[in-house]
C-alpha positions in Angstrom: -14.4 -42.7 -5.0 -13.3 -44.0 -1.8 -9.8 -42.6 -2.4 -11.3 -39.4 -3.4 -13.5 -39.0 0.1 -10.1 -39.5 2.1 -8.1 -37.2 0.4 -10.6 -34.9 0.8 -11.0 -35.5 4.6 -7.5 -35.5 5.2 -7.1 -31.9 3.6 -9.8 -31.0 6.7 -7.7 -33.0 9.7 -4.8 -30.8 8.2 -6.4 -27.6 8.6 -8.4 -28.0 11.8 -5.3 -29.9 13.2 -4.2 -26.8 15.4 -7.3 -27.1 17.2 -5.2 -29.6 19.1 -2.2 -29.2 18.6 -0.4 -25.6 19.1 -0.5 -22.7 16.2 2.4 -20.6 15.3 0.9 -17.2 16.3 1.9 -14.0 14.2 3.1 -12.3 16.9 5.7 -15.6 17.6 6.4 -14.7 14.2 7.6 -11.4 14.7 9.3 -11.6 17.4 11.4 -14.5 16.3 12.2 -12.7 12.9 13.5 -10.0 15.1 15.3 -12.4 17.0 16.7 -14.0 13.7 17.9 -11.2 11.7 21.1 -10.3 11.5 21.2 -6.9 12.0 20.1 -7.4 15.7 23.7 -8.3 16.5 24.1 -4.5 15.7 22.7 -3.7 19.2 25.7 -5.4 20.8 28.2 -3.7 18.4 26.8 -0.9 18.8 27.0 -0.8 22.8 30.8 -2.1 22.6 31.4 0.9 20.6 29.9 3.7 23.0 31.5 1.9 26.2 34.9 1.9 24.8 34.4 5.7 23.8 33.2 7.1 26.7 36.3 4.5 28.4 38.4 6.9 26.4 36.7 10.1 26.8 36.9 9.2 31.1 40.7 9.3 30.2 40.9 12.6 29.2 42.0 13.4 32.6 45.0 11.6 33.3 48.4 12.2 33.0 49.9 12.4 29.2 53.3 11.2 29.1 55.8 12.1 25.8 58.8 11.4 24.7 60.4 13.4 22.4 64.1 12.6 20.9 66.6 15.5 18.7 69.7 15.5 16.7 70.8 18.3 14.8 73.4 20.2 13.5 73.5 24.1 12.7 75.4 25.6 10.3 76.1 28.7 13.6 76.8 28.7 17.7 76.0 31.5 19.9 79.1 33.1 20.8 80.1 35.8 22.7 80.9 39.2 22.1 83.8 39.6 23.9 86.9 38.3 24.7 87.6 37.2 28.4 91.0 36.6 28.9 91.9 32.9 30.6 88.3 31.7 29.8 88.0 30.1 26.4 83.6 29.3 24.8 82.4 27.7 22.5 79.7 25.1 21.6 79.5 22.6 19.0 77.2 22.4 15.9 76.4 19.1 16.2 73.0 19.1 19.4 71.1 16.5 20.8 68.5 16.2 23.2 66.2 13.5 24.6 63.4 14.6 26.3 60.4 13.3 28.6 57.1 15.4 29.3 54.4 15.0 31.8 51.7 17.1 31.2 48.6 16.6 33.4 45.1 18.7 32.3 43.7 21.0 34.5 40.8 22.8 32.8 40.2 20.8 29.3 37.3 23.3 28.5 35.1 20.7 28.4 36.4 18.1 26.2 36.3 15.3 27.8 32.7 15.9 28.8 31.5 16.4 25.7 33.5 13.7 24.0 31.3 11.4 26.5 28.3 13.2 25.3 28.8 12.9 21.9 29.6 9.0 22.3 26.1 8.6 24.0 24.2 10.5 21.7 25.7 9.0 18.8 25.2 5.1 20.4 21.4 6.4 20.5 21.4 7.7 17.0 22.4 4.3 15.9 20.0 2.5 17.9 17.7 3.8 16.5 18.1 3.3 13.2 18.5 0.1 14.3 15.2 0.1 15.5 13.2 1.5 12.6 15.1 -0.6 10.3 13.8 -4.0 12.7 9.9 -2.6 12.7 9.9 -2.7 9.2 10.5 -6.1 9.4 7.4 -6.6 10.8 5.5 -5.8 7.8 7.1 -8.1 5.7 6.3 -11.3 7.7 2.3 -9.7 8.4 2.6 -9.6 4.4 4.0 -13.8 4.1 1.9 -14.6 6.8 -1.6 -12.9 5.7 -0.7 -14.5 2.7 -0.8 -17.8 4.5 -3.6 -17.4 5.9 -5.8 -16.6 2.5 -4.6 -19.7 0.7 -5.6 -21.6 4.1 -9.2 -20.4 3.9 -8.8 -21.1 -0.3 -7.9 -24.8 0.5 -10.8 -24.9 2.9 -13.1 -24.0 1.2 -11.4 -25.9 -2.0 -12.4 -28.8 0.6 -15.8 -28.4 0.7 -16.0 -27.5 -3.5 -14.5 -31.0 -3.5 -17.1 -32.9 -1.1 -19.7 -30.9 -2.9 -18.5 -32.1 -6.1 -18.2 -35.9 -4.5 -22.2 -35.7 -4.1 -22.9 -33.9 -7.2 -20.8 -36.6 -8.8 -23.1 -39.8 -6.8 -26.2 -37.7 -7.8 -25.4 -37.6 -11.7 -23.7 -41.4 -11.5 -27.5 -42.7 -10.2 -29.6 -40.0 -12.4 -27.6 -41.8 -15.6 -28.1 -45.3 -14.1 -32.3 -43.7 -14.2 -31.6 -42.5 -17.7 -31.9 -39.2 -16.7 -28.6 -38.1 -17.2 -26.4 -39.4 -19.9 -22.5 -40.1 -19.5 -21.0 -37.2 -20.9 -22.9 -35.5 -17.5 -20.6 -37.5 -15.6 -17.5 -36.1 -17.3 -18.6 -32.9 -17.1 -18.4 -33.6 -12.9 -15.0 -35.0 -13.4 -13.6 -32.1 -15.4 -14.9 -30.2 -12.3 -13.3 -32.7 -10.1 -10.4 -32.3 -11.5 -9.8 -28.7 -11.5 -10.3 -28.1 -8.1 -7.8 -30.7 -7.1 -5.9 -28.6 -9.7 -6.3 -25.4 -8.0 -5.6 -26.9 -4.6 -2.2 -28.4 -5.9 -1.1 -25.2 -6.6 -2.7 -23.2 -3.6 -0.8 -26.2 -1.7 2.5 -25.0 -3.7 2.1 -21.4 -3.0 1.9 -22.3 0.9 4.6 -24.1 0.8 6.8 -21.2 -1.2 5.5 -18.6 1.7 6.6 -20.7 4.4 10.0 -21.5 3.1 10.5 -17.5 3.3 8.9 -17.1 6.5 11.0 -20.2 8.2 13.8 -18.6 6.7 12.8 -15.2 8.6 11.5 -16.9 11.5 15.2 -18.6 12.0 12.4 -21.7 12.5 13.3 -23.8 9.3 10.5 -26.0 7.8 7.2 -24.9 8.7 5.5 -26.5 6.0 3.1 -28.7 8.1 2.7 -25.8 10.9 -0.6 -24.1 11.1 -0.8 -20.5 11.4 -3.2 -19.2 14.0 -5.8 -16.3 13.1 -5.4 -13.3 14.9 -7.6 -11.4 17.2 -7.2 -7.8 16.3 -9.5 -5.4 17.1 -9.8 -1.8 15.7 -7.5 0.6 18.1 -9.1 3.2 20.1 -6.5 5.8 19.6 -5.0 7.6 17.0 -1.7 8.2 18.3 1.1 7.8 17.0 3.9 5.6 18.3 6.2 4.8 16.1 9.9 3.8 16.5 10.9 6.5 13.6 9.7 9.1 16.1 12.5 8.1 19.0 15.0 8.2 15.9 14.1 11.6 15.7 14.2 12.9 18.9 17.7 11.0 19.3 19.0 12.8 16.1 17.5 16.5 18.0 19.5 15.4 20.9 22.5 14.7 19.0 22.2 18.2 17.5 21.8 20.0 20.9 25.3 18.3 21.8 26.9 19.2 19.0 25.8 22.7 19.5 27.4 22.6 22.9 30.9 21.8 21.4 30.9 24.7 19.7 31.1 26.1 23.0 33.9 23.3 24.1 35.9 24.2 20.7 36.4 27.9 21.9 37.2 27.3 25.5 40.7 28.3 26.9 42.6 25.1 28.3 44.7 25.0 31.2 47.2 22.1 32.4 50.7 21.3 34.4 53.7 20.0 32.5 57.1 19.0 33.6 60.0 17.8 31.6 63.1 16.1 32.0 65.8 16.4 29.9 69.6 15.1 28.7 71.2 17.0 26.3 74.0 18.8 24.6 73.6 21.6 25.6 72.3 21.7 28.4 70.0 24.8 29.7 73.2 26.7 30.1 73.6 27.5 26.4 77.5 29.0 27.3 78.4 25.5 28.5 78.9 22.4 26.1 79.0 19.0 27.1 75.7 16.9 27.9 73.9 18.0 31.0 70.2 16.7 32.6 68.0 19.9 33.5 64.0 20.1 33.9 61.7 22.3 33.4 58.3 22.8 35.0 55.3 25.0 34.9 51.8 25.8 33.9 50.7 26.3 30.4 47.3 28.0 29.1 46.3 27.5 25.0 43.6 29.1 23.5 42.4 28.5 20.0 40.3 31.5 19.0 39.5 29.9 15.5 36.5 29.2 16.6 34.8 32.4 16.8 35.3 32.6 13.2 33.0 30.0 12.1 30.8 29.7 15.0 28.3 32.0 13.8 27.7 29.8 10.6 28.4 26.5 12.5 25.0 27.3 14.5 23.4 28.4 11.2 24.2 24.7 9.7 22.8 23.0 13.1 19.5 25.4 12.9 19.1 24.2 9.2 19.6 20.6 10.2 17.2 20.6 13.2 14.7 22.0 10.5 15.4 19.5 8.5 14.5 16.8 10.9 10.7 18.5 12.1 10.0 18.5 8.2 11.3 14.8 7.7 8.9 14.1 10.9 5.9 16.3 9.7 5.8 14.4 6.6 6.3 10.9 8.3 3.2 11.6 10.7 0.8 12.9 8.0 2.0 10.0 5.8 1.0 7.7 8.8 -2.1 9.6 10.0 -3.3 8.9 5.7 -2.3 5.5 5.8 -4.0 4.7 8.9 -7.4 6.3 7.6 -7.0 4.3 4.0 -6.4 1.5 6.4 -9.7 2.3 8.5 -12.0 2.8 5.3 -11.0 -0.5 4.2 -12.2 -2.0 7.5 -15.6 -0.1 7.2 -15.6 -1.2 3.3 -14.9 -4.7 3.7 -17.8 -5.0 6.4 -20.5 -3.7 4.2 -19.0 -6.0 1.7 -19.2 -9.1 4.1 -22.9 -8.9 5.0 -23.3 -8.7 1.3 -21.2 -11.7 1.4 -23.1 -13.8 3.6 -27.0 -12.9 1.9 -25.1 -13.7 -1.5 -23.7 -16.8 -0.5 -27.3 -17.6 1.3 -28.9 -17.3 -2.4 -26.5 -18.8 -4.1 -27.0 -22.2 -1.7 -31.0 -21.9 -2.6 -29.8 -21.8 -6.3 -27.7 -24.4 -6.0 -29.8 -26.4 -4.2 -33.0 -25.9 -6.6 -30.9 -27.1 -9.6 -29.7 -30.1 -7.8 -33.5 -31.1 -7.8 -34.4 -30.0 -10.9 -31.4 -32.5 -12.1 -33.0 -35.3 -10.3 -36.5 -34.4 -12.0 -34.6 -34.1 -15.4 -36.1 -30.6 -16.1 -32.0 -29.2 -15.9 -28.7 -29.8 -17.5 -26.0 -31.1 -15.4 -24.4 -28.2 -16.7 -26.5 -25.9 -15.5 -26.0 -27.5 -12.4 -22.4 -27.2 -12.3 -22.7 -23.4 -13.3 -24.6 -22.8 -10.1 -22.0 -25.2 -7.7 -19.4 -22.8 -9.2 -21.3 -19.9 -8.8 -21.5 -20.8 -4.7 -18.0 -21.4 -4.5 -17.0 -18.3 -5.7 -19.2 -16.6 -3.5 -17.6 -18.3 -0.5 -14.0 -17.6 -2.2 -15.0 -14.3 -2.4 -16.0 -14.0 1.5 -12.7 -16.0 2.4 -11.0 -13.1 0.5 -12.9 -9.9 2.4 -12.4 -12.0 5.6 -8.8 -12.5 5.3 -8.5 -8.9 4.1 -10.0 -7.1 6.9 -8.1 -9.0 9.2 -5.0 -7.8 7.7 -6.3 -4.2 7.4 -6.9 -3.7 11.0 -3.2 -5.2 11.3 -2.1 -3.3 9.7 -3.6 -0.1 11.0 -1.8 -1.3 14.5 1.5 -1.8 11.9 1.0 2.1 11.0 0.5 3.3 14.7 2.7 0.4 16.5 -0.1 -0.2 18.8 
């Protein structure tokens, strides 16, 4: 018996034991799973990537330098069509040149600009993602650790169905030493006994399976003998909405109002300087062979009218993807405005249900208390008794439950609006 009374105050110094010694909080939790998982390293990828484009795009501006290098042989030389006495022409089949360009952008229609754009806008798109994809990390460790906390109050009040049990146990042991009750009464305790240290084994187990995935999550390890701290969550004030999925999709707008600018950039004329040296044979005097250096220099204007072909359409497809994204957003906020009120009738359910909980559990201790004395007077079966001890801690199991529940409804509610 002694053994028994330990074990069953040790399970209380276990729980209460964060009274003095530090909790793990749930938002710790959350901010060291952010911290932990992997694809927050994307963040620094991510800005690499958009520094080293818009590194490049910045170049767009400086001189381009080619070299270029020919040999060839035609099956036909220019000749002359005359004869000039004393003065013999001709050139050779066989050509080569080496050539080396400088050509320095003077209008680039924009490219360079938008190029820069488009790396920033694209870096944003990403980060987003990013984002969203880390938020919804949050609900998985309010699910371990919610869970956590419900087989906590479980083996609490497992606890006190144990110490309750203890008594019941001394009261039958000195009602059979009376002849009041008879042996088998005792068993019946014992069965009793027994599955409640049953139940807290594997409530004990379950913890321990939780924690493993929330150490893992954490990037904290073993938190097996850590005690989780109950949050204070209150219900928010306001409605709105602010999730990360909403940034996404003003970043993904943006993107689209850049892109639509390029189609402005794609049909603009470009203008630049070039100069180029040269060695060849023949030289830019086509009547004289031999190899001969000669440059060239000048200013050149392209423009790709292909454009204007497809830029009609090209807007059409942007138009239909920017509608796209106010749909994809229309749905996300009315599926979060829905899950938010499901969240909130919970709340108002679960708080009739607890002051139901605690008149319930109120009765149920006069019950249980009557039969205990109607067992010492011998005018009620131990098991009888037992029903009602059962029938108490289910009532206060139940409560636990609601408790634990509400709590992680109005968390949930803050989850939905990222308040």
């Amino acid at each position: 018996m002694k053994a028994k009374r330990y074990w069953i105050g040790a399970v209380l110094a276990c729980l209460f034991h964060g009274a003095a010694s530090g909790q793990l909080t749930l938002e710790e939790c959350q901010r060291a799973a952010r911290e932990n998982y992997p694809l927050v390293k994307q963040y620094e990828l991510i800005g690499k990537t958009r520094d080293f484009t818009l590194e490049n795009a910045s170049k767009g501006y400086l001189p381009q330098i080619s070299v270029s290098g020919k040999v060839s042989y035609q099956s036909d030389v220019t000749k002359m069509p005359i004869a000039i006495q004393g003065l013999e022409f001709g050139l050779d089949k066989d050509q080569y040149q080496t050539v080396v360009e400088l050509n320095q952008a003077i209008w680039d229609g924009g490219t360079a600009r938008q190029r820069r754009e488009e790396a920033k806008v694209a870096a944003d798109v990403r980060e987003g993602q990013v984002e969203v994809n880390l938020y919804a990390l949050r609900e998985r460790v309010n699910q371990i650790y919610f869970a956590v906390l419900l087989i906590d109050a479980q083996l609490e009040q497992n606890a006190l169905l144990q110490a309750q049990l203890e008594r019941n146990y001394r009261q039958v042991e000195a009602c059979v030493g009376q002849g009041v009750a008879t042996p088998p009464d005792l068993d019946a305790v014992s069965v009793e006994q027994l599955n409640a240290r049953q139940t807290a084994a594997e409530l004990r187990m379950n913890r321990r399976a939780y924690l493993e995935v929330l150490g893992m999550l954490t990037g904290k390890g073993n938190l097996a003998h850590e005690v989780l701290a109950r949050p204070s969550v209150d219900m928010p004030v306001s409605a709105e909405l602010l999730r990360p999925e909403l940034s996404l999709y003003d970043a993904r707008r943006k993107q689209l109002e850049v892109q639509e600018r390029g189609l402005d950039t794609g049909i603009m004329p470009r203008l630049s300087l070039f100069a180029q040296g040269a060695y060849g044979d023949p030289g830019l005097n086509m009547l004289e062979g031999g190899f001969k250096p000669y440059y060239i220099a000048g200013l050149r204007l392209s423009w790709n009218i292909g454009g204007f072909y497809t830029r009609k359409n090209d807007k059409r497809l942007l138009d239909v993807s920017r509608s796209d994204i106010d749909v994809q957003e229309e749905a996300f906020r009315l599926e979060n405005r829905m899950e938010a009120a499901q969240y909130r009738r919970a709340v108002e359910r679960l708080d009739t249900l607890m002051k139901n909980d605690d008149e319930l559990l109120r009765l149920r201790g006069n019950i249980r208390r009557a039969a205990e004395a109607k067992v010492e007077g011998g005018t009620l079966t131990v098991t009888e008794m037992l029903r009602e001890v059962l029938a108490e801690d289910q009532a206060r199991q139940t409560k636990v439950v609601h408790d634990i529940q509400r709590l992680q409804a109005l968390c949930n509610i803050k989850y939905v609006l990222n308040h």
